[in-house]
Backbone as CSV, one residue per row, in Angstrom:
resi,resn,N_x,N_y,N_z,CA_x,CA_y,CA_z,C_x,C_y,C_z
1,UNK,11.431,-29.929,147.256,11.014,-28.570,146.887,9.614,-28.635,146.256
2,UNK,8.940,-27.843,146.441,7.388,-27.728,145.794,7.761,-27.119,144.846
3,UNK,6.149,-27.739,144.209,6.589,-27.423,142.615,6.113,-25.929,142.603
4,UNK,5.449,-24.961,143.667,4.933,-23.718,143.812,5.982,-23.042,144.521
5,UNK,7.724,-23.382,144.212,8.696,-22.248,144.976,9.681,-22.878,144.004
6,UNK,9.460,-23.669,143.256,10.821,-24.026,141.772,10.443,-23.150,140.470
7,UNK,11.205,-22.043,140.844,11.267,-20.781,139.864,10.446,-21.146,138.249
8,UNK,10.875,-22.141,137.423,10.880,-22.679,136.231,9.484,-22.796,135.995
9,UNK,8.590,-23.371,137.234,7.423,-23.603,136.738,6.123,-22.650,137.360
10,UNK,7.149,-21.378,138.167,6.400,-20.108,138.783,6.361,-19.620,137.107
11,UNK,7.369,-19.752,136.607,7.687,-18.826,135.184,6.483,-18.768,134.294
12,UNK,6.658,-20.586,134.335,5.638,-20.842,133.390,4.000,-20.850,133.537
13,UNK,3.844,-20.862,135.120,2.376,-20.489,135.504,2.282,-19.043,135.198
14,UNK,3.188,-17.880,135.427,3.054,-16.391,134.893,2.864,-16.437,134.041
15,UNK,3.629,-16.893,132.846,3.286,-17.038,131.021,1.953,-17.281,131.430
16,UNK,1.384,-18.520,131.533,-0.255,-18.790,130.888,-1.106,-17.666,131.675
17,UNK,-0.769,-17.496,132.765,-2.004,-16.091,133.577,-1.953,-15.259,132.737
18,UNK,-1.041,-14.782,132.947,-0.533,-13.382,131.549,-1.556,-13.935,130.473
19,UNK,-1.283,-14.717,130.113,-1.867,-15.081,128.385,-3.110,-14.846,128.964
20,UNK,-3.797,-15.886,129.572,-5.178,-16.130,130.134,-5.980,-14.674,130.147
21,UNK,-4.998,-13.822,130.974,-5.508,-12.024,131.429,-5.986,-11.683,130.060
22,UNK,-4.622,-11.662,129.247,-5.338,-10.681,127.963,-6.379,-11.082,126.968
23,UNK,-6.304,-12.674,127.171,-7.448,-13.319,126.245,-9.012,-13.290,126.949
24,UNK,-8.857,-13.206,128.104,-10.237,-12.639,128.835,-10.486,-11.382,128.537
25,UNK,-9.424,-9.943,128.892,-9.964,-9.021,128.721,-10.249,-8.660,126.754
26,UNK,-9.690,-9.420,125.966,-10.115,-9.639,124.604,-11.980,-9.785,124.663
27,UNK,-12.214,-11.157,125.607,-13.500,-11.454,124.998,-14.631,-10.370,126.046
28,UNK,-13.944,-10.104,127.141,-14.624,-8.879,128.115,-15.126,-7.424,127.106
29,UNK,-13.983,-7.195,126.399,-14.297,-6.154,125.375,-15.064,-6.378,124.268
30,UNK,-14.933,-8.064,123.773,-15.706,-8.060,122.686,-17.566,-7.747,123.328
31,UNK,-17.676,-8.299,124.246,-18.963,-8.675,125.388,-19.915,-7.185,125.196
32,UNK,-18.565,-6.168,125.919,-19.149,-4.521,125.993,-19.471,-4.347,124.422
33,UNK,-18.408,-4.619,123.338,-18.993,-4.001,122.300,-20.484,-4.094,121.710
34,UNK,-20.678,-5.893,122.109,-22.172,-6.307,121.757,-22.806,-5.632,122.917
35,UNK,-22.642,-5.243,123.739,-23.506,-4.535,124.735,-23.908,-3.259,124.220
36,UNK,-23.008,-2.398,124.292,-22.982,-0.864,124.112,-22.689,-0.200,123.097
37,UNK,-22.326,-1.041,121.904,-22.540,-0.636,120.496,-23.599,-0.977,119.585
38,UNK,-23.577,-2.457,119.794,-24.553,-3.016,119.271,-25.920,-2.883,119.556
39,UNK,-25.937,-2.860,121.492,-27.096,-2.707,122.146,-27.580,-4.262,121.671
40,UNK,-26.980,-5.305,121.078,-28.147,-6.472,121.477,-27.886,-7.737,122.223
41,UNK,-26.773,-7.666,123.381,-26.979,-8.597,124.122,-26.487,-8.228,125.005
42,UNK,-26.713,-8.853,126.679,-25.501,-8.568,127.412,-24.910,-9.951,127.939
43,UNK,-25.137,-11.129,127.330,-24.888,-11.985,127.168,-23.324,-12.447,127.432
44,UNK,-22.720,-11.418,126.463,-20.957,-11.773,126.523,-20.235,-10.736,127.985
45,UNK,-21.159,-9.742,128.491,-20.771,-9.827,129.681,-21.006,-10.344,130.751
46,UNK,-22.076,-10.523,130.564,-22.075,-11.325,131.754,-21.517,-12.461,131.731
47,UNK,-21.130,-13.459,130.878,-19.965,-14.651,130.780,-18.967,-14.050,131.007
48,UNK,-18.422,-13.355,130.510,-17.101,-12.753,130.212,-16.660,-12.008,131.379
49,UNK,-17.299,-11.231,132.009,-17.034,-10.385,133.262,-16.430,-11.236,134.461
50,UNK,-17.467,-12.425,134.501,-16.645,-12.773,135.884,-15.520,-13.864,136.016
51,UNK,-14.827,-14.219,134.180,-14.415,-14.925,134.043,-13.164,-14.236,133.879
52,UNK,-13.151,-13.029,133.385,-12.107,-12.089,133.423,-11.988,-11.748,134.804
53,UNK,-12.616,-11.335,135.640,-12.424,-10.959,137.004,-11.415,-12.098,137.905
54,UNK,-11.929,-13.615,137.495,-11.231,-14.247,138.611,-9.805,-14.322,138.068
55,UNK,-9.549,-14.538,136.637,-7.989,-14.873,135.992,-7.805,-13.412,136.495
56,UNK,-8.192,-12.166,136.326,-7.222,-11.214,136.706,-6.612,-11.293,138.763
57,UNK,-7.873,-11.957,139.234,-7.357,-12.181,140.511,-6.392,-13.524,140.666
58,UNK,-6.207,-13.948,140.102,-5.433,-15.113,139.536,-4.415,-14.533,139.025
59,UNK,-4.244,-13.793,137.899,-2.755,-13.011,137.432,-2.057,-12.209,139.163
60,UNK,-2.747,-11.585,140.027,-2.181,-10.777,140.850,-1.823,-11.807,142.090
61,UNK,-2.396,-12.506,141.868,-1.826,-13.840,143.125,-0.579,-14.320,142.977
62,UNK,-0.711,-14.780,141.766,1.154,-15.375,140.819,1.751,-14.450,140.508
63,UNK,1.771,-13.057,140.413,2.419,-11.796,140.211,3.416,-12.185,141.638
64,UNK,2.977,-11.820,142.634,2.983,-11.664,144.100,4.037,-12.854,144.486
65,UNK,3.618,-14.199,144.031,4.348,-15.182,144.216,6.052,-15.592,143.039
66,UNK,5.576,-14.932,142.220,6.948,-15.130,141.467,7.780,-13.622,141.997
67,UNK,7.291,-12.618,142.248,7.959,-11.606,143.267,9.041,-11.918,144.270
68,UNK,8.156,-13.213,145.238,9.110,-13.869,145.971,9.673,-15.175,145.288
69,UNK,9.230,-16.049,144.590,9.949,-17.144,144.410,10.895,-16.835,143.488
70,UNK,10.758,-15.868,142.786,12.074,-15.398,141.312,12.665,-14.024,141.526
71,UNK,12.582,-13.913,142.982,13.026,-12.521,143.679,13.339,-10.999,142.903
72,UNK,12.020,-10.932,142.323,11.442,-9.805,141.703,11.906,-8.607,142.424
73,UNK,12.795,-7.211,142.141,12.768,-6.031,142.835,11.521,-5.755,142.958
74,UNK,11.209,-4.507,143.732,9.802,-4.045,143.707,9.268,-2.905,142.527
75,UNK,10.278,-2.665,141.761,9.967,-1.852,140.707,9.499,-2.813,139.373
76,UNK,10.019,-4.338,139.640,9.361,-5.323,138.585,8.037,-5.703,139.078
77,UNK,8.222,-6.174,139.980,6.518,-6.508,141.144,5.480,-5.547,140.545
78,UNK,6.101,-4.487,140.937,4.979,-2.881,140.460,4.786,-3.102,139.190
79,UNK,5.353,-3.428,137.829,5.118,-3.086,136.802,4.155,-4.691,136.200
80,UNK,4.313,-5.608,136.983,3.545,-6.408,137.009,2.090,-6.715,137.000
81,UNK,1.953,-6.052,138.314,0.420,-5.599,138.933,0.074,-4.389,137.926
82,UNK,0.900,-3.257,137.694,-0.049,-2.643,136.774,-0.154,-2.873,135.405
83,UNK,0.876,-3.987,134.645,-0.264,-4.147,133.689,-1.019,-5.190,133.535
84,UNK,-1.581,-5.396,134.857,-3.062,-5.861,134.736,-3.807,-4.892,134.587
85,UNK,-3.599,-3.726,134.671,-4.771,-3.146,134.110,-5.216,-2.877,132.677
86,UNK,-4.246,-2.096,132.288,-5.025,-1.720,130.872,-4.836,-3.052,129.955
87,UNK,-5.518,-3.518,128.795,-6.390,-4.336,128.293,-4.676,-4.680,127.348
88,UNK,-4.204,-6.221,127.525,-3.320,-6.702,127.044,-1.814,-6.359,127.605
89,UNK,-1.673,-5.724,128.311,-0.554,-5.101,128.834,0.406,-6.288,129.348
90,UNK,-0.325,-7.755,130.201,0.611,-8.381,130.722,1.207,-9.109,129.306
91,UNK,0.901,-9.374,128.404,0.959,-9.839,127.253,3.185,-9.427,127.205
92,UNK,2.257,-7.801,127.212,3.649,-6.478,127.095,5.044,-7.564,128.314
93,UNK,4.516,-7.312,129.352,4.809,-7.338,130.712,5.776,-8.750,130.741
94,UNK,5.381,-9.722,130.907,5.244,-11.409,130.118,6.734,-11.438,129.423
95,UNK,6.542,-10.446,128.095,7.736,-10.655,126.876,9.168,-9.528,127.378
96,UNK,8.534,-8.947,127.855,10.017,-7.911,128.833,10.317,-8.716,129.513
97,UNK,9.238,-9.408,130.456,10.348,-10.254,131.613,11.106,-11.062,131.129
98,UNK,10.540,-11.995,130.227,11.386,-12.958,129.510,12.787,-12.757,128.885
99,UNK,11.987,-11.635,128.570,13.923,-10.947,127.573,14.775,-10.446,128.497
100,UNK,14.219,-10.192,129.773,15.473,-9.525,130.607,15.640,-10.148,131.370
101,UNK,15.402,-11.495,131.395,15.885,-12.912,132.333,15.207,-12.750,133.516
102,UNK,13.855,-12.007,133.890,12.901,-11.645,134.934,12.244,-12.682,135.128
103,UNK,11.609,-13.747,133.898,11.279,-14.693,133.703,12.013,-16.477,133.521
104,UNK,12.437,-16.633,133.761,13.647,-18.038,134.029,12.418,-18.583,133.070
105,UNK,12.666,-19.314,131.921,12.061,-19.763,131.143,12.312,-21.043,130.354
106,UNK,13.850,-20.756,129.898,14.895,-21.652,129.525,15.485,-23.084,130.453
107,UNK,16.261,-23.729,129.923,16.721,-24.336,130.746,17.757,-24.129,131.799
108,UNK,18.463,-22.329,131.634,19.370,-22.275,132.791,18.260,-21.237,133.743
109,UNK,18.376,-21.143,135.013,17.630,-20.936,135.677,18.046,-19.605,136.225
110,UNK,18.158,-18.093,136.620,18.748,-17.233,137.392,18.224,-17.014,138.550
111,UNK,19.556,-17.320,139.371,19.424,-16.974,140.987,18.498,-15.752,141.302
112,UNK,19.017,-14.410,140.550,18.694,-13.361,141.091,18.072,-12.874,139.483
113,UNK,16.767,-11.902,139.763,16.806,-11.930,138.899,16.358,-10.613,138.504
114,UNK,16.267,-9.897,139.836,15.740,-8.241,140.279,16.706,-7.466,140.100
């Protein structure tokens, strides 16, 4: 079995994306504030922008894949992908799955989990 279709460690690649997402869009926002509040750099976006851009294309890739490998309904799938959008949401997203066994995390593993 690959280690990219053994539920346990789809789980645990979702945990760190998730994490990864909101700690990018953290420093993405800090970036704009020195941009457009401060007005004195654009420094932290432009680091920050395209580093947030690829982990969020990175969160929706492993969204997609733990969908099928941890046989996600499509109403979990959906709530997945959207909170990548607003700023910390998979964080949200992440700790629901976990608690409602969406996430196989532990050492017992669930068949089904949609």
């Amino acid at each position: 079995m690959s280690a990219l279709t053994e539920p346990r460690t789809v789980a645990r690649l979702f945990r760190v994306v998730a994490l990864a997402e909101a700690v990018t869009w953290a420093l993405l926002l800090a970036g704009m504030f020195v941009k457009w509040v401060l007005g004195t750099s654009e420094v932290g976006v432009q680091v920050a922008g395209p580093i947030h851009g690829a982990v969020f294309v990175g969160y929706v890739a492993v969204s997609f894949l733990a969908w099928r490998v941890l046989r996600w309904d499509l109403r979990t799938a959906a709530l997945a992908l959207i909170a990548s959008v607003p700023p910390f949401t998979t964080i949200w997203f992440e700790r629901w799955a976990a608690r409602t066994g969406r996430l196989p995390l532990g050492e017992t593993v669930a068949r089904t989990a949609g």
